[in-house]
C-alpha positions as CSV (number, residue, x, y, z in Angstrom):
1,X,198.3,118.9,217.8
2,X,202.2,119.6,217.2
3,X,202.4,117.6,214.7
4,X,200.0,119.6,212.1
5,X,201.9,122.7,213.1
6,X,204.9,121.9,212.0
7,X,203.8,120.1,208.8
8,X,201.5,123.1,208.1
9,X,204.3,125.7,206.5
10,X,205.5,122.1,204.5
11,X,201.9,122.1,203.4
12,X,201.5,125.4,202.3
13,X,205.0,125.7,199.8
14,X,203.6,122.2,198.6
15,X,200.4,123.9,197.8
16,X,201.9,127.2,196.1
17,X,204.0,125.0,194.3
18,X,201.6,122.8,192.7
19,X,199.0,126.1,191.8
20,X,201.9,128.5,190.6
21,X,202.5,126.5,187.8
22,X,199.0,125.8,186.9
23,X,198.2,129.3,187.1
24,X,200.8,130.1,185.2
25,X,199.7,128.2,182.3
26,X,196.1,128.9,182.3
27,X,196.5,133.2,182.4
28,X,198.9,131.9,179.8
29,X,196.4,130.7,177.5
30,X,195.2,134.3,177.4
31,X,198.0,136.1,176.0
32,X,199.4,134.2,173.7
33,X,199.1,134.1,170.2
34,X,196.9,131.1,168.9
35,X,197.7,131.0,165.2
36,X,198.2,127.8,163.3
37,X,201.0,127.8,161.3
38,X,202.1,124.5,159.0
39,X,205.9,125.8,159.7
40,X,205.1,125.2,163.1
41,X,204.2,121.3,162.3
42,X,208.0,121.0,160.4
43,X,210.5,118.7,161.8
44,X,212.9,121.9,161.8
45,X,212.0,125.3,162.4
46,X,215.6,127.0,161.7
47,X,214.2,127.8,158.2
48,X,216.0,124.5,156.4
49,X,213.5,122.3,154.6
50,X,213.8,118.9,156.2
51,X,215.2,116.1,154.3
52,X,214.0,112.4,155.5
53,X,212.4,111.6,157.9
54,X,212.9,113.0,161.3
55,X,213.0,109.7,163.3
56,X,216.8,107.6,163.3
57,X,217.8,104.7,164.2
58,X,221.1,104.9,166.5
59,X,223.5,102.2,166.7
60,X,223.5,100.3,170.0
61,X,227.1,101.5,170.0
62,X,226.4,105.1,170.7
63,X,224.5,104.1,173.8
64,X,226.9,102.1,175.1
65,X,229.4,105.0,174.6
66,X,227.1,106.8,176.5
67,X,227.0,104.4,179.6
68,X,230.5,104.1,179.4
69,X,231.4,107.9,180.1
70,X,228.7,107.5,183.1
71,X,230.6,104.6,184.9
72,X,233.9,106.8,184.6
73,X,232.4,110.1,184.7
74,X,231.2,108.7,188.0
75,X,234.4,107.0,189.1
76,X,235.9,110.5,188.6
77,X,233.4,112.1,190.7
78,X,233.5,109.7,193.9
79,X,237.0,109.1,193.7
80,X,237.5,113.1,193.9
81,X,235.3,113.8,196.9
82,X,236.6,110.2,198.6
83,X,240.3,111.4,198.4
84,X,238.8,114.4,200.3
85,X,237.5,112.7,203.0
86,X,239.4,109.8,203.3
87,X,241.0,110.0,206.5
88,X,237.8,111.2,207.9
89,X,235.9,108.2,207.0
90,X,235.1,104.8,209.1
91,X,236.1,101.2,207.9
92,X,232.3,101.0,207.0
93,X,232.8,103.6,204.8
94,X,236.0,102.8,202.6
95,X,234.8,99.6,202.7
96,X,231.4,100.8,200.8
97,X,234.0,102.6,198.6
98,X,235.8,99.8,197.8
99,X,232.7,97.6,196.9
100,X,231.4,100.7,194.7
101,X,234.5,101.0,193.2
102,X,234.9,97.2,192.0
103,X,231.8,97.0,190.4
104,X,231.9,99.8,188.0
105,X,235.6,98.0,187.6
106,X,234.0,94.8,186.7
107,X,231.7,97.2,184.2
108,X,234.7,98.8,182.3
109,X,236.1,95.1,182.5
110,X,233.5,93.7,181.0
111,X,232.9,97.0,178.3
112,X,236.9,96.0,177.6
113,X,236.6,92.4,177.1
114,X,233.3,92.9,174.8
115,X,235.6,95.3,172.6
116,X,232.9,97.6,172.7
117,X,235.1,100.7,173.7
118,X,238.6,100.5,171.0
119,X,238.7,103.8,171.5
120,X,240.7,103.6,174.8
């Protein structure tokens, strides 16, 4: 059967790729050092004795900072190759562009009117 043959070589890296690793970590059980160490149970191990506990709470802010510089780190990123391409690409294309583009606009729009982003 063709088919087997040519999933056969696919077969064989999926296979070395799942028992490399978990070869790797059993011989690895054997060479390391097991010692038990309450420094190794610290919050920090730079040497500083830790202060508090080692769990936070983050404001909401922070993460919506964070999904913030996503939508225009991605703008950046598709506008960039887009301008690339552009005269290359069909009407179905530009017009996926387009309709990508306005939704991370209506994103930032609504980030804006929510005043969650002064920083701008």
């Amino acid at each position: 059967m063709p088919l087997l043959e040519d999933y056969f070589p696919v077969a064989m890296f999926a296979l070395v790729a799942i028992l490399f690793p978990a070869l790797a970590f059993w011989v690895s059980r054997f060479f390391r050092p097991n010692r038990y160490l309450p420094q190794k149970r610290m919050t920090y191990e730079c040497g500083e004795q830790p202060i508090g506990h080692g769990q936070i709470q983050f404001h909401v802010q922070f993460y919506l900072y964070a999904i913030i510089f996503v939508i225009f780190d991605i703008v950046t990123v598709f506008l960039m190759i887009w301008a690339l391409v552009f005269s290359d690409l069909s009407d179905t294309a530009r017009w996926y562009m387009i309709i990508f583009l306005g939704l991370l606009l209506i994103g930032v729009t609504y980030a804006l009117k929510k005043e969650k982003i002064l920083w701008i």
